[in-house]
N, C-alpha and C positions, 0 to 999 in steps of 0.2 A: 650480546645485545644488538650489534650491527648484523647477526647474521639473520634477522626477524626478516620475510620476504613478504614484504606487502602489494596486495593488486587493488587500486581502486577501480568499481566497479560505474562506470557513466552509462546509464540509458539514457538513448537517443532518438527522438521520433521529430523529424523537418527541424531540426539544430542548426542548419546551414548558418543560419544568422551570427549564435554565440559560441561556435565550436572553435573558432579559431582563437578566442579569448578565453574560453574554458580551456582550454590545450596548455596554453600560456598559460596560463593562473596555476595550474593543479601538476604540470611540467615543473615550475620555479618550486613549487612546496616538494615535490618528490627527489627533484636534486640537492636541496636543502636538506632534508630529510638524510638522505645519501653520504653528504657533507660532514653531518655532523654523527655519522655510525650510528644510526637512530631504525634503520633500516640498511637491507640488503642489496647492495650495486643493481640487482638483477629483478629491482621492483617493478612493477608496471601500472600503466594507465590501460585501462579495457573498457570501447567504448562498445557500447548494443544495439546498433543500427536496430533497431526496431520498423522495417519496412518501412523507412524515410521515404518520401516520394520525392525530394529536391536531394542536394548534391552532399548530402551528410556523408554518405557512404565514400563517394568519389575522396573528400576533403578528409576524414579518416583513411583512407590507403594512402594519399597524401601523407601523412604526418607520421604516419605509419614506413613509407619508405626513408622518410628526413630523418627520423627519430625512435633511438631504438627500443626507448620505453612505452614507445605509441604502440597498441595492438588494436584489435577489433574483431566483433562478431558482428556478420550479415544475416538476418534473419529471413527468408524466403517469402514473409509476408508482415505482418500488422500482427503480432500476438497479444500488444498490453503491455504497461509500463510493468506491472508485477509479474511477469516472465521474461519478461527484458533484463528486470534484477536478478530473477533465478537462474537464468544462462547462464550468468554472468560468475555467480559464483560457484556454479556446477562447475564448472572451467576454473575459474580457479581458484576454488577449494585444492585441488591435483596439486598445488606449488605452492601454494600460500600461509604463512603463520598466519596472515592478519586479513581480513576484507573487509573496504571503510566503502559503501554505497553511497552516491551524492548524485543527485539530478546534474542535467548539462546546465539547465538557465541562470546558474551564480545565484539565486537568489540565497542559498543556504553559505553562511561563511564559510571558504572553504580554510582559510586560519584556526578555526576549530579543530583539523585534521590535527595541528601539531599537539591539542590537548589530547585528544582521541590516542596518537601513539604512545604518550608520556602514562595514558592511565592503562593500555595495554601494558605496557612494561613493569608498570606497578603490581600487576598480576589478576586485573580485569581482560573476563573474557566477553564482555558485550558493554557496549561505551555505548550511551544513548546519546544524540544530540538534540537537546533542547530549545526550541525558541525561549526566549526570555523577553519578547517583546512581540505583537502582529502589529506595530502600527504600519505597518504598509497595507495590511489587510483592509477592505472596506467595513463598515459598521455594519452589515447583515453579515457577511463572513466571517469575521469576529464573532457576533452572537452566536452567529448560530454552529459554529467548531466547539463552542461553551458548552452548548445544551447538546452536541450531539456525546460528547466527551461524562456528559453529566448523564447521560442516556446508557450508555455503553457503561458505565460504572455499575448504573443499576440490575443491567442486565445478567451483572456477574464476567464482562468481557475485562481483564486485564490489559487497558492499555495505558501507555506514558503519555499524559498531556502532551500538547503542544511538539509533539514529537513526531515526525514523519519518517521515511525512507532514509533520512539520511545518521546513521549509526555505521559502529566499527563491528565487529565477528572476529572472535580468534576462531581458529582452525577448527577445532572439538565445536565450536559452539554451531560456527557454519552446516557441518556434518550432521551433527543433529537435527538443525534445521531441515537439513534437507532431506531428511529420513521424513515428515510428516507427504504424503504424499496425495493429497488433497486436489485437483484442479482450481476450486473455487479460491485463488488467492487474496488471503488481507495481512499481510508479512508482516504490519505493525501491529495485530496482532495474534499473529504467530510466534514471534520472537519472544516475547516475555513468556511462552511456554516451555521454551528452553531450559529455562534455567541459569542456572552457571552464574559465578558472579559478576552484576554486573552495578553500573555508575550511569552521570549523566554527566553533558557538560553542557555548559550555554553559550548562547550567540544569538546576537543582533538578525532578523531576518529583513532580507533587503529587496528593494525592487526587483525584478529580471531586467537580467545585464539586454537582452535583445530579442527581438521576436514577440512569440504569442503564448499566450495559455495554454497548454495541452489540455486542460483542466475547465471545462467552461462546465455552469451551472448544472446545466443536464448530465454530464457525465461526473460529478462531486456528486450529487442526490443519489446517483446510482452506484459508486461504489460504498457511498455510508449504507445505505441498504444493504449492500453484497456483502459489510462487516459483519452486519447485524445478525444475516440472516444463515451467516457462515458460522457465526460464533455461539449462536445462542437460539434455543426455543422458546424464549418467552413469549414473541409474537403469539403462537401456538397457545399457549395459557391465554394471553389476552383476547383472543377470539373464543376461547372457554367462560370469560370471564364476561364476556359481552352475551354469550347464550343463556348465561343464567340472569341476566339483568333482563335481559328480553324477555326470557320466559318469566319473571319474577312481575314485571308490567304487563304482561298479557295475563295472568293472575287477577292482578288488581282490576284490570279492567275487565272481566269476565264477570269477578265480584259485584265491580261496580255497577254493570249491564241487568244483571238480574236484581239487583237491588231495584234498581231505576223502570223494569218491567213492570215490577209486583205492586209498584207502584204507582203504575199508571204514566211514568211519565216520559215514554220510549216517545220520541222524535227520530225520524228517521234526517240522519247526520251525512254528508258526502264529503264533507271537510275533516269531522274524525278517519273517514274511512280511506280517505286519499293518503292523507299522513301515516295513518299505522301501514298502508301497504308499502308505501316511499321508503319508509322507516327502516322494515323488516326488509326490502329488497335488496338496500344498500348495505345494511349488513350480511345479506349473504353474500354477495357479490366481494366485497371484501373479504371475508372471512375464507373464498372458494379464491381468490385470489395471495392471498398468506399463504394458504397449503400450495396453491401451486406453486411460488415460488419455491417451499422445499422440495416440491415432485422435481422440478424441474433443475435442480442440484442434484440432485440423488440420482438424475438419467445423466446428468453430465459426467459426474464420477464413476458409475456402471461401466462406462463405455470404456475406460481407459484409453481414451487418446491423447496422443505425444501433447504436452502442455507447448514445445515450438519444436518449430522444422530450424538448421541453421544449415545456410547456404554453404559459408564461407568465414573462415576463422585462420588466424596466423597467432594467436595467444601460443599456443601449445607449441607451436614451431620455433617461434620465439627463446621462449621457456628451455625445453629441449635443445636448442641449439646452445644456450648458454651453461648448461648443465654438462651438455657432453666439452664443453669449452673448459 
């Protein structure tokens, strides 16, 4: 049971702020962990400089010379939080029974960690972490995680409520995962196409310990889109489905037109005419806008380029060194 090696995996983008108290927080639970033969002496913390522009990186080789469970990836630029996670366990997937992903800002309990390894042991190979509460959330973020979650249901996307990036991976489940080989990443959900048996655990979600959002309005819109549009054609139907409403009122009103001729009672209209053109234009434009955003996945995936460059890594060396030890 103590010989399970576990790496948690931290992405990191301008962390300067809470790195030193994530360090500490997720330190005290992995020697604990250690303590109690729950895990392997030779577990690690791996954080993913994700092209920080403040001193994240410096402060990880820091903690990383002090501390032998500190490792880290330097990433050569700005890849994204969801390649920042993939490094992460591309690396170490190579050493690890277990990989438990958790953001740097503490907002997610990281006390949860000791349910997550208690239900790997039980012989869960994917531990979901659940909020059980958003009141930290504001009341338009809260609604609308509701409807986007009630959205993504219909669409036939399997995902875990209230569940984000932070879950556990045994070894098989990890591998699997990372055999889908996709560019357009939404890992939450990708995971539940895995398979494998898996659980949930809950936790309180709490302020961020320090610092800013990574997450501001504009860029949450844009990856609920990137889910949507990664995981599912309905959009594609629904633009079908708006053609046939269109042409079904263009009907009626063609109907209506010559009616209204034979009838003597044609008025020439520039307010009918402004509207059906507004009308019809905006849904094309829309409609040429849906497909392009699939064109425009479908050249990103063609091309097959590296999903991250990684500058600089000491994980493996780490590893390595205590193996041949």
């Amino acid at each position: 049971m103590g010989e399970n090696v576990l790496t948690i995996v931290v992405p990191c983008y301008n962390e300067e702020e809470v790195l030193p108290e994530t360090t500490k927080e997720l330190g005290q639970i992995l020697n604990d962990l250690i303590d109690k033969k729950k895990i392997a002496p030779n577990s690690k913390l791996l954080f993913v400089n994700d092209g920080s522009k403040d001193k994240t990186w410096e402060i990880i080789s820091s903690y990383s010379d002090k501390f032998d469970y500190v490792t880290g990836i330097k990433f050569t630029r700005n890849y994204g939080h969801q390649n920042a996670l993939l490094a992460g366990m591309s690396l170490a997937v190579k050493y690890s029974d277990m990989i438990i992903t958790i953001d740097a800002d503490l907002q997610d309990d990281v006390n949860a960690i000791y349910k997550m390894v208690d239900k790997f042991i039980e012989g869960y190979d994917v531990v979901y972490g659940v909020r059980n509460s958003r009141d930290t959330d504001s009341f338009f973020k809260k609604h609308t995680a509701l409807m986007y979650y009630g959205l993504m249901k219909k669409m036939g996307v399997n995902l875990v409520p209230d569940s984000a990036d932070y879950r556990l991976l045994s070894k098989r489940a990890t591998e699997a995962l990372l055999d889908y080989k996709e560019r357009n990443l939404f890992l939450r959900g990708m995971v539940p196409l895995v398979g494998y048996k898996s659980t949930k655990v809950y936790y309180p979600r709490k302020e961020r310990y320090a610092g800013t959002s990574k997450y501001p309005l504009k860029k949450m819109i844009h990856f609920a889109l990137d889910g949507i549009t990664s995981f599912s054609i309905a959009p594609i139907h629904l633009i079908m489905s708006m053609g046939l409403i269109v042409m079904l009122i263009s009907i009626v009103l063609m109907i209506y037109t010559i009616v209204e001729k034979i009838e003597g009672h044609i008025v020439p209209g520039w307010s009918s005419l402004m509207i059906s053109i507004w009308f019809l234009g905006g849904v094309q434009l829309i409609s040429v806008s849906v497909i392009g955003e699939y064109i425009g996945k479908v050249f990103t995936e063609v091309k097959h380029r590296p999903r991250f460059n990684i500058e600089c890594e000491n994980y493996s060396k780490k590893m390595d060194k205590r193996l041949e030890g």
